[in-house]
N, C-alpha and C positions, 0 to 999 in steps of 0.2 A: 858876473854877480848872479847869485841864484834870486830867483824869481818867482813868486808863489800867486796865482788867482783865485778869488773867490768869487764864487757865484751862487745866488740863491732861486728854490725851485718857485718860494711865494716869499712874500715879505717874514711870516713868523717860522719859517722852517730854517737851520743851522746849512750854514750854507757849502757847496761845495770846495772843498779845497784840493787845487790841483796846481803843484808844484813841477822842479824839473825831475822830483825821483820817483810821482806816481800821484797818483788821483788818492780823495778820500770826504764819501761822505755819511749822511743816513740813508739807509735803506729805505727805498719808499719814502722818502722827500725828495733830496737833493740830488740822490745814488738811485736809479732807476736800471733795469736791465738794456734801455734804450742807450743811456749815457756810457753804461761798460764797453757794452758792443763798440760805439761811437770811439771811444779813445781805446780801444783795442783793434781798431781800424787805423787810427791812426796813428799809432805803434808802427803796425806793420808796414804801414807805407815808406817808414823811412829807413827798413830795414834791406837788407840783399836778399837774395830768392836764398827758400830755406825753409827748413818747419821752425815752429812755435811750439813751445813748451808752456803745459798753463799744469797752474796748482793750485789752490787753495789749503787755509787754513783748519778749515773744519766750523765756522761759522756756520749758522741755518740758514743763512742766507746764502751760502756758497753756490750750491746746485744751481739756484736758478740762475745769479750772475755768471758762473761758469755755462752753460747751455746757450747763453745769449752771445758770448763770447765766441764758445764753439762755432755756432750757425750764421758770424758773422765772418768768420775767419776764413773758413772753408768755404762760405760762397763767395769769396775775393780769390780761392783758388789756394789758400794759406793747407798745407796742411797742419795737422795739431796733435801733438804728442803729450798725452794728457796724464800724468802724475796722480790725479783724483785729490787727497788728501797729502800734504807732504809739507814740512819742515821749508820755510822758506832758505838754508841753505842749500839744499836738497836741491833743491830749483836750480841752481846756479851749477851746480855739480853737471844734472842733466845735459843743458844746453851744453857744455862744454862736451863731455862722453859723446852724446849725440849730435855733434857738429852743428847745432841748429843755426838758426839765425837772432834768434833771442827766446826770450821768456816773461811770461806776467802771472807772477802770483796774487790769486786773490785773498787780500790781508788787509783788517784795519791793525796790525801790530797790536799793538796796550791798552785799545781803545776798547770804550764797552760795547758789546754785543749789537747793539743797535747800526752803530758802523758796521762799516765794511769797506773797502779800498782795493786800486790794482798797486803793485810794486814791479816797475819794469829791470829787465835784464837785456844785458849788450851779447853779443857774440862769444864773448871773452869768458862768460858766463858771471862776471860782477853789475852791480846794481850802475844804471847808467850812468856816466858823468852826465857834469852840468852843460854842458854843449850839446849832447845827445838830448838828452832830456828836454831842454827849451825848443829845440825843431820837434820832435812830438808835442810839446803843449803848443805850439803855435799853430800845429796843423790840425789838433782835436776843437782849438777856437773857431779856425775856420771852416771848419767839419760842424759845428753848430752855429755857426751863422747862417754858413749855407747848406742844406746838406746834398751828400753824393748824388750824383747822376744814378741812373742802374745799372747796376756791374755789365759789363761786356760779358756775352755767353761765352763760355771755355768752362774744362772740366772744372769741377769741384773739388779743395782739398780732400783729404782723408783725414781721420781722427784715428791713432793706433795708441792703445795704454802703455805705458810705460812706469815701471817701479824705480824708482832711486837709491831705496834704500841699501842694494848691497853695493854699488861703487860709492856710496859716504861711507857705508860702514868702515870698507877695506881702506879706504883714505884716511878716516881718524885711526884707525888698531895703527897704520902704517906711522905713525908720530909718536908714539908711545912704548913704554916697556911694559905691553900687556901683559907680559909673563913674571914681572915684579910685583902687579897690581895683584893677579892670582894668587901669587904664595900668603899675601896680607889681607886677602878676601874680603874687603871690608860689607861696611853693612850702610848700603845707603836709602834714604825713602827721597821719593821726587815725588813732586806735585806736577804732570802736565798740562796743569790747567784747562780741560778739555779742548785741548788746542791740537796741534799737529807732533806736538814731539812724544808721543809714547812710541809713534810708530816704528821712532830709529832708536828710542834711547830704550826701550826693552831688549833688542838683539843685542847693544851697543853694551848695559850689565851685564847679559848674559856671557857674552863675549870674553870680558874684563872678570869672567870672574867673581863677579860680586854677589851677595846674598839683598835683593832688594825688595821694597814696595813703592807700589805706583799707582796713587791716587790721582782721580780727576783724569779719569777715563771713562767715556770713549771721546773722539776728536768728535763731537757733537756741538761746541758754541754755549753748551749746555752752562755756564758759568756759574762755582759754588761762590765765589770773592770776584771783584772787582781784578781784572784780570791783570795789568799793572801790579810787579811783584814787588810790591816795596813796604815796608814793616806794616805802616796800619790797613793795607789791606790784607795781610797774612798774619795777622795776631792771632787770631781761632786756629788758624793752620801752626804755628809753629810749634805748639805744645805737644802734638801729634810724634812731632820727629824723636821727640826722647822716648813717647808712651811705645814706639817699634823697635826702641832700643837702637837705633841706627847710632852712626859714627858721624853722617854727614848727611844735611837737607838741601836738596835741590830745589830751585822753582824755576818753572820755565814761562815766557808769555805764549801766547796762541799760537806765534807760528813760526815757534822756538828758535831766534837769532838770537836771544836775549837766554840771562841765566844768572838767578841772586840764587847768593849759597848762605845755609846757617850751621851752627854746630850742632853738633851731635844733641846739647840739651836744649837745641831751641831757639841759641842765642843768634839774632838776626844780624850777620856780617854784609848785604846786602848787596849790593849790584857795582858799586865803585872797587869793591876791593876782589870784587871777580879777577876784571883784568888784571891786578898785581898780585894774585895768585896764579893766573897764569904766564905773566911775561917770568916770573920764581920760577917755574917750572923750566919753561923753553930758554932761559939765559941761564940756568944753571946746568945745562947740557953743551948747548949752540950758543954761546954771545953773540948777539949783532943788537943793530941798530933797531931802537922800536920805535913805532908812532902813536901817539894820543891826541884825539883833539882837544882841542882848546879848554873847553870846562869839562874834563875829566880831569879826576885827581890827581895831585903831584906826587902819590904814591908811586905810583908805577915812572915817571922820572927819580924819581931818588933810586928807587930800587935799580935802575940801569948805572945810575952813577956807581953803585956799588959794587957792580959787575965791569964797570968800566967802559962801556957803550954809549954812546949817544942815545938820546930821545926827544924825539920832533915833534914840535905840534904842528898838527892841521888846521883848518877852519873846522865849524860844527858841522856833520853831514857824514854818513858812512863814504859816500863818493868820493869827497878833498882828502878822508885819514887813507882809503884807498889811492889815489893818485900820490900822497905823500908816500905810502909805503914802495912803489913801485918805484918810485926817484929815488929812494935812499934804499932801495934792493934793501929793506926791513927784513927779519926774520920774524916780526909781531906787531899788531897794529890790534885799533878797537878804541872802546869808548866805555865812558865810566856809568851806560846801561848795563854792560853786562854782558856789553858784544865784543866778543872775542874777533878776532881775524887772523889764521896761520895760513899763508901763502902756502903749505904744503897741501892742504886738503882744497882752498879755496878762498875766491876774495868776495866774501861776502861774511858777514857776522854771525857766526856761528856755536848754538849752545852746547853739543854734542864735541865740539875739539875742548870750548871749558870743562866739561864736567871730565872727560878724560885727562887731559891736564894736571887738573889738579888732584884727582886721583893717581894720578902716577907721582907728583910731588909727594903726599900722602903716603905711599909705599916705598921711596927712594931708599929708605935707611935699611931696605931690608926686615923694619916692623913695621907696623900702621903706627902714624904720626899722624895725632888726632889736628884737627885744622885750626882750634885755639890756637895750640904749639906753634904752626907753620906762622901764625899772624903776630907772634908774641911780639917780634924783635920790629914787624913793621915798626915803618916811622908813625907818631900818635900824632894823626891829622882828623879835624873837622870838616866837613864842606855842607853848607846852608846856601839852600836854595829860593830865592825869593822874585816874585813878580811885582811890577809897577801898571797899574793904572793909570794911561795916557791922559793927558786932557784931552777934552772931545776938539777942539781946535788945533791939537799937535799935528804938523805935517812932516812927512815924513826927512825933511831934511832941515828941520829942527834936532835931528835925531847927531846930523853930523857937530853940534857948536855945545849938546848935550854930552858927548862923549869926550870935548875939552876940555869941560868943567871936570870932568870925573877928573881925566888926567893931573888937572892942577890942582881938584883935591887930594893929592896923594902927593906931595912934595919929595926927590929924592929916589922916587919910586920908577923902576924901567914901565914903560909904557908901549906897547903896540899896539897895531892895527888890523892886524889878520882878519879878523872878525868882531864887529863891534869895538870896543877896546878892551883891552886887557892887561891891568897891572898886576908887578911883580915885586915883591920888596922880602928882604931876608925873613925865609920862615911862613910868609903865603902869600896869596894870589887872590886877586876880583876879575871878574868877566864880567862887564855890561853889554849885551846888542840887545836890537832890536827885534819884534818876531815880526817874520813874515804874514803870517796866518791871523794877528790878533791887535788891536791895539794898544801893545803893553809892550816894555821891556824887559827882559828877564835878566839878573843877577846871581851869578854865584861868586860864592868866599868862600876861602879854605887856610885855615891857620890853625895852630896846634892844638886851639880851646873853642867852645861853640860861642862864647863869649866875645873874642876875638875877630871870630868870622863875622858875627849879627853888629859886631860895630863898624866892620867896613862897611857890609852893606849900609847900615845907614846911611853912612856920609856920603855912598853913594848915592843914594838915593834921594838925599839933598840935593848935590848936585846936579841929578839928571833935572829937576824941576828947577831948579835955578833960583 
């Protein structure tokens, strides 16, 4: 079961959260360059002799948490293969090309500028599982209880730079019919949010063909919107995409795993219907098997049905929709952020295989097929997302006799357990867990009207309070 700690630097500062897939706190509260170091020590420890792969997002705060990093790595003897700026699938790519022993990207993902966070990498070059991950958090606690002795003298790592960008690039053109996308040229604008992805996704137009603009440069942290790409933090930005005349809007978050798309005039199609624009794409070449976690949209299961494939769900966590895609030898995997996952380039979620993707869907007929079009025939689904405020007396396994209720509010209805629970009844779906990180439970619904959805959640949410 994943497992999440928090820990605070003073009573009113937001405290650190440190799960099994990576650390995350404020800068200068909770997040200090002592604490990176410290659980970037303890990474390493549980890792096989090897270098280390680090990267950051492009935050202002990167430099100094990367340097801390560095001079804790390589006086344990670690050498360090350092990316500088880079795409956290990027990262993933590296450690594999370069045989390392793992990787830590410095990333608070969607989080505002104030954060900052590590993201760990295994051998394999995907984001740790949950086994991996818990002996690192177990060993960075005890690394702050007690801390280290002083390293035994023996040489010091090395630190040698390393670029990523041209074996991603060659990895994503290699999935696609770049020479389709060329002949229909389209015209795209991307926001990369001054985060990490202009660095791949300028070669990555270039490459494809494309006639583009790319705002929200340089990877500075410099943030013009709330960095989470979801309609009301991109309202000022979507009007842009028609006034450059594009065909199609990109948005990427800081350290581009993630990817919401809009049309050509603006109109915000959003982060859920990423992935069943691209499972369209890759199942109408290669059918196979896809995976979705849990509360991503049943878009992307219908659309398999229609191809005739199966489609799996995970638990919530890039890790579980990983470890499901590798059991069911998937051809596509991800989540209804916006994270893409093709086993060809990488198992890690990645924005640069969406935005090619669906630009090769976009070109398939031999003209440019505007991406209204491509969505027309989707199935017309809702999904509402809402959170519950615990009682300050709820213990956490209240949470199991909470999730019965829900069940038996739903008569008729299939019910699981995967994760929190999750009902299923003709035409849509409820997800209730609980969060690790907050005293709430979070809820989503998906049914064919917004209407529809806001009424399951209610009753659930009767339910969960009993």
């Amino acid at each position: 079961m994943t497992t999440t700690t928090t820990t605070s630097a003073s009573p009113s500062a937001e405290p650190l959260i440190v799960s099994v897939s990576g650390l995350r706190g404020v800068v200068g509260e909770s997040l200090s360059s002592e604490v990176a170091a410290a659980y970037a020590l303890a990474f390493a420890e549980t890792l096989p002799a090897g270098p280390i792969v680090l990267g950051r997002d492009g935050r202002a705060s990167g430099p100094q948490l990367s340097a801390a990093i560095v001079t804790a790595l390589t006086a344990s003897g670690r050498d360090v293969l350092d990316c500088d700026v880079a795409a956290t699938p990027t990262i993933g790519i590296v450690v594999g090309e370069q045989r390392a022993a793992g990787g830590i990207q410095i990333s608070a993902s969607h989080n505002p500028a104030r954060y900052n966070g590590l993201k760990l990498f295994g051998g394999d070059g995907r984001v740790l599982p949950a086994a991996a991950g818990e002996a690192v958090k177990r060993r960075f606690e005890a690394l702050r209880r007690t801390p280290p002795a002083p390293l035994a003298t023996g040489p010091a790592g090395t630190v040698r730079p390393v670029d990523g960008v041209a074996p991603h690039l060659a990895r994503v053109l290699a999935i696609v019919d770049a020479d389709a996308i060329r002949q229909v040229r389209p015209r795209v604008w991307l926001d990369a949010g001054h985060g990490a992805g202009s660095h791949l996704a300028r070669p990555l137009l270039e490459a494809l063909g494309c006639d583009y603009t790319i705002v929200g440069e340089p990877a500075d942290g410099a943030f013009e919107h709330e960095p989470e790409p979801t309609a009301e933090n991109l309202a000022d930005w979507l009007p842009r995409i028609a006034a450059a005349k594009a065909d199609i809007g990109f948005f990427q978050d800081p350290d581009a795993d993630r990817l919401a798309i809009a049309t050509g005039a603006g109109r915000y199609l959003g982060e859920e219907l990423t992935l069943g624009l691209a499972a369209d794409a890759v199942l109408a070449k290669t059918p196979g098997p896809i995976v979705t976690n849990c509360s991503t949209s049943g878009l992307t299961s219908r659309l398999a049905e229609r191809y005739g494939v199966p489609c799996t769900f995970s638990a919530v966590g890039e890790a579980n929709v990983v470890d499901e895609m590798l059991a069911r030898n998937a051809v596509l995997g991800g989540e209804g952020n916006g994270g893409v996952i093709d086993p060809r380039v990488g198992l890690v979620r990645d924005s640069f295989v969406a935005m090619a993707l669906v630009l090769e869907r976009m070109a398939t007929s031999g003209r440019l097929t505007p991406v209204d079009d491509l969505v027309a025939d989707f199935p017309v689904l809702t999904i509402v997302k809402a959170k519950l405020n615990l009682p300050t007396d709820w213990r956490r396994e209240d949470s199991g006799a909470a999730f019965e209720r829900v069940a038996e509010a739903f008569p008729g209805a299939a019910a699981s357990r995967l994760d929190g629970v999750r009902i299923d009844w003709p035409g849509g779906w409820l997800l209730v867990r609980a969060s690790n990180t907050e005293p709430i439970v979070r809820i989503v619904a998906e049914a064919a009207t917004t209407a529809d959805a806001e009424a399951a959640i209610d009753r659930a949410r009767v339910a969960v309070l009993g």
